[in-house]
C-alpha positions, 0 to 999 in steps of 0.5 A: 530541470522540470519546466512543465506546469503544476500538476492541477491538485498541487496547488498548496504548500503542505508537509505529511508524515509517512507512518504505516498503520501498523507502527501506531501505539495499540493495544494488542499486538499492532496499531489499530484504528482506535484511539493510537490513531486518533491520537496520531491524528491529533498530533498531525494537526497540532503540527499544522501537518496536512497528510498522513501517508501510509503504505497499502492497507489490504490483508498481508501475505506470506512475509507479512509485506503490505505489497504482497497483499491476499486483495487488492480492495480489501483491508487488513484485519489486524487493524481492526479496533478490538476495544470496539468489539470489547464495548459492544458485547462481541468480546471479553478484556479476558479474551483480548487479555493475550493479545495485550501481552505482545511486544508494544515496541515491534509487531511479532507478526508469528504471534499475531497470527496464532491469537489475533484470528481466534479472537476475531472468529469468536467475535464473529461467531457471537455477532452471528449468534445474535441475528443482529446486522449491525455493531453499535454505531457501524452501519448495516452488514446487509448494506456494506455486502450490497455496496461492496458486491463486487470484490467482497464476495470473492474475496470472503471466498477466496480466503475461506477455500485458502483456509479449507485447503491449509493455504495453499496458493489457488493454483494449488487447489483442486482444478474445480476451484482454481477460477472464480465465477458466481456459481462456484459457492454452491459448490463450497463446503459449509464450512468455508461458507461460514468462513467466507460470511466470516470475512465479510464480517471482518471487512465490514468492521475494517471499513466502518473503522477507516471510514470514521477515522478518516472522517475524523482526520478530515475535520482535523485537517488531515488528508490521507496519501494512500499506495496503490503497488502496480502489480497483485501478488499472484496468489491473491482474490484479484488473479483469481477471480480476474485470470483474463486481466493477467498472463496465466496459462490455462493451469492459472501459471504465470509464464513471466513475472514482474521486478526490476533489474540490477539498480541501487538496491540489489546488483541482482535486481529485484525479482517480485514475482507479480505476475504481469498484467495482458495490457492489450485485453485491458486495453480492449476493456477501457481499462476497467479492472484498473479503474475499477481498482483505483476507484476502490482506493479513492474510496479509502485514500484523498490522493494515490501514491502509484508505485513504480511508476515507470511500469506503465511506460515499460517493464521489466519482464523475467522469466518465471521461474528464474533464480533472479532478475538479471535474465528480464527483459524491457516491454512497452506498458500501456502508456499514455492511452491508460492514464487518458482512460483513468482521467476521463473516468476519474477527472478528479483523481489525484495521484503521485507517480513513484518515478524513482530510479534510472529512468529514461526521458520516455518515462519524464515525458509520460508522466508531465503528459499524464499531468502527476507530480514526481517524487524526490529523494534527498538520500538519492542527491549524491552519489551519481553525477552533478546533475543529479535531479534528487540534489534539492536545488533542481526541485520543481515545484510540481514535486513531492519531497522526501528525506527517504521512503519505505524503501530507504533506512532511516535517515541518521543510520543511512549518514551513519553508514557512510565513509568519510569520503561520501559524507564529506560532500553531504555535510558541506551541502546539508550543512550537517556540521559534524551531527549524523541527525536527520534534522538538518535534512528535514529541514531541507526537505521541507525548505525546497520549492516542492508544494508537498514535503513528506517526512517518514515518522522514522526520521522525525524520531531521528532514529538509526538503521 
């Protein structure tokens, strides 16, 4: 049992609902920043729920995941409120018309991409026409440029040379490219100067909208639990404009890349394919590209969920190139001496470690050492051994309570894909009496001595696999 004391921003007992941005009702194509989620908001609030956990905002990759982001700091265009657009003269209900025909009940995310970009670039071109700095009631351009200089402008150029070399991952392009500096925009073509000022623009709408509906869910109540994944993907702004922080070779390479081994979720690990951080440069720079990134996310998020947690005790390092990740191999992350960094630069940072998993004691004392509330998991109570710490009656009250994650199926079709003789034990403790609902275990979850239960809106909706 965890006897150490309460982490000291946990000192409340409150509930939230973990809903991606994307799963909220919108009008074209995917959820948005408008209305659906106010309405969310709203209906938070009336439930007398305090947080909203979402998964990672920036723009997305190939496979569309939130963990495989082109930018670290950046948002994800498609939530951009084009109603907004639509009322300030930059676009027509004619022109946003197609994207109101998409699936309202999934996101066709091929789909997205073929009508929501030309719909923004014209938006854009028509901003851009005018002269104007500002859309009606979102701040000036000019300034959010200024207050964002650091990861916005390579950024707008990273993706403008992406799109002039047909997308291609930066260690692709032609050597002149591959590393960003404050000089290289003199040598960009117009065209992907425009597309660079394109993405700004984007940013810019993104922002101003997050920003306002947070304001809004914080005069509701609402607080905002945000992601922030351990590692970037490789073909992103950050490894490009940052090659020192990561272990690239000269040709910008990754000679090992990041997973996990053989667990709960795969016989064969999982092989992401991050490239690893060079933690003693990082070490040797106080840690600055790290606190500047969290920084950044507590621009957008009240408190941090830090993904796998364990990696900065120690990670799993495969070789690049390898067909899985059963060839990696354990190395020693930064430990202590990071979160000591982050908590002299920001004293008032609050963050949940993501310690799931087979982890080693090393990692429990990291984490009490490093003073973070741990996450619990009612699908992972059983099958394991009789002291398993998931089984809801070991929860310390320095905790953070989950019927499952973004990595978990929901709760019914997880009951409704079990046997008969793995069911049996959960029934009797969770006192399911014969129903394969979600609803008995909510209620544990929200009945355990953790201070925050967080409830994926899946489960709530009592939906299958």
């Amino acid at each position: 049992m965890d006897n150490n004391p309460l982490p000291t921003w946990l000192d409340t007992r409150t509930a939230g609902v973990l809903a991606h941005v994307s799963s909220l009702p919108g009008s074209y194509g995917i959820g948005n920043l408008g209305p659906g989620a106010r309405a969310f908001v709203d209906s938070l609030a009336v439930a007398g729920v305090h947080w909203w956990q979402i998964c990672p905002l920036g723009p997305t990759g190939y496979g569309d995941s939130p963990y495989q982001s082109f930018s670290s700091c950046a948002g994800n265009p498609y939530f951009i409120d084009l109603g907004e657009l639509v009322a300030a003269g930059l676009l027509t209900e004619a022109e946003v018309a197609p994207l109101g025909r998409l699936p309202a009940e999934r996101v066709d995310y091929g789909a997205l991409y073929r009508e929501f970009r030309p719909v923004l670039r014209l938006a854009h071109q028509r901003f851009a026409g005018s002269g104007a700095d500002e859309v009606a009631g979102l701040g000036s351009l000019a300034e959010f440029r200024r207050e964002h200089e650091g990861w916005l402008r390579p950024y707008g150029e990273f993706m403008a040379l992406k799109e002039q070399f047909g997308g291609r991952a930066w260690a692709q392009w032609p050597p002149e490219f591959r590393a960003w500096s404050p000089a290289l925009r003199a040598t960009m073509p117009a065209t992907a100067l425009t597309e660079a000022d394109r993405h700004v623009f984007y940013q810019y709408l993104f922002f101003a909208q997050w920003r306002r509906l947070r304001d809004y869910a914080r005069t509701k109540g609402v607080g905002v639990i945000g992601d922030v994944p351990i590692f970037v993907a490789m073909d992103s702004a950050d490894t490009w404009q940052h090659r020192e922080v990561f272990r690239l070779n000269a040709q910008g390479e990754p000679s090992v890349v990041a997973g996990v081994p053989p667990d709960y979720f795969s016989a064969l690990g999982q092989l992401w394919g991050n490239p690893l951080y060079n933690w003693e440069h990082l070490a040797r720079t106080g840690y600055a590209w790290w606190i500047d990134r969290l920084r950044a996310a507590f621009e957008l998020y009240d408190i941090i969920r830090l993904d796998h947690f364990r990696g900065f005790d120690t990670f799993w390092e495969i070789p690049a190139g390898a067909p899985d990740a059963r060839t990696g191999r354990w190395q020693h992350g930064p430990g202590l001496d990071f979160f000591q960094a982050v908590s002299r630069a920001l004293p008032r940072a609050r963050i949940i470690a993501e310690d799931l998993g087979y982890i080693g004691s090393d990692v429990v004392a990291l984490r009490r050492s490093a003073g973070l509330p741990g996450m619990k998991i009612l699908q992972f109570a059983f099958g394991h051994d009789a002291n398993n710490a998931n089984l809801p009656h070991l929860y310390p009250a320095g905790s953070v309570a989950y019927t499952g994650t973004h990595d978990n199926i929901p709760t019914r079709g997880w009951l409704e894909s079990l046997t008969p003789e793995q069911l049996a034990p959960i029934q009797d403790y969770f006192q399911i009496n014969g129903t394969h609902s979600a609803w008995p275990m909510i209620r544990v979850a929200l009945a355990t001595v953790s201070r925050l239960a967080v409830i994926p809106m899946q489960d709530l909706l009592d939906l299958p696999a």
